[in-house]
C-alpha positions in Angstrom: 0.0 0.0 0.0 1.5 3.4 -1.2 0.6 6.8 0.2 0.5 9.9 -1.9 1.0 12.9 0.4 1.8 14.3 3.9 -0.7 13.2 6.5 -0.4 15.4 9.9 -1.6 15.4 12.9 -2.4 17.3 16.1 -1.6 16.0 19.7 -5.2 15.6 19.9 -6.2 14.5 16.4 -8.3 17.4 15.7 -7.9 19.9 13.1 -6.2 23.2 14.3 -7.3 26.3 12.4 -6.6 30.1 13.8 -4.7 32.5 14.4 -1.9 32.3 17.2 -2.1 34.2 20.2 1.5 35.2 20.1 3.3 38.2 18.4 4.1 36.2 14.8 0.5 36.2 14.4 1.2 33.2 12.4 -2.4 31.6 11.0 -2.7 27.9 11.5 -4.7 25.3 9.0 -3.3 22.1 10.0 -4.1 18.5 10.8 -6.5 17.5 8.9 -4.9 13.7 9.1 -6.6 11.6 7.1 -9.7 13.5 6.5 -9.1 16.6 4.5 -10.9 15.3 1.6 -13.8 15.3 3.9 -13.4 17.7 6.2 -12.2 21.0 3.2 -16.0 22.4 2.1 -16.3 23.2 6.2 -12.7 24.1 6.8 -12.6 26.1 4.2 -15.3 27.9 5.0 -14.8 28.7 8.3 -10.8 29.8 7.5 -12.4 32.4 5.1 -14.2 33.5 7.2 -11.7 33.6 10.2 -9.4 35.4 7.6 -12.2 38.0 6.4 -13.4 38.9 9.9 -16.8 37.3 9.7 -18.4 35.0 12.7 -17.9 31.1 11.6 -20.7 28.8 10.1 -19.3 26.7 12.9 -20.9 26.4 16.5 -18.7 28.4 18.7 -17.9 25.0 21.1 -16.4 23.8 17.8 -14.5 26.8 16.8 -12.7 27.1 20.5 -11.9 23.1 20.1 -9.8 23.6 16.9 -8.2 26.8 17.9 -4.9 26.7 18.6 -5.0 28.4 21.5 -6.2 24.5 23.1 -2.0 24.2 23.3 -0.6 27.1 25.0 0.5 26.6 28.1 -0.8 28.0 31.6 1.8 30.7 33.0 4.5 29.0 34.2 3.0 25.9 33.2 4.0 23.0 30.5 2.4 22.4 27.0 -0.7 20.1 27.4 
């Protein structure tokens, strides 16, 4: 069996898609796994509209569950 492509993953397995909260502002659309076929009409979606400044398609529990922001640590604290 022969894979085509780079599969990557999040330390939870869920999709992380935001912008950091550090000073790089860096954007973050990663971790799809094995599922961005299925997963890029709603991911899509809700990075455009992350990117143009409009509120999500996506329930809010669900936006706050992919954000990145579910990794950084507590002050003075380690990575989850």
């Amino acid at each position: 069996r022969r894979w085509a492509g780079l599969r990557t993953f999040a330390p939870d397995r869920r999709p992380v898609i935001g912008m950091a909260d550090d000073p790089r502002r860096f954007f973050w659309l990663a971790g799809q796994g094995g599922y961005g076929v299925q997963t890029a009409p709603a991911l899509s979606r809700h990075t455009a509209d992350l990117c143009m400044g409009r509120p999500s398609a996506l329930d809010a529990a669900l936006v706050a569950a992919l954000a990145p922001g579910r990794f950084a640590a507590p002050a003075g604290g380690e990575y989850p």
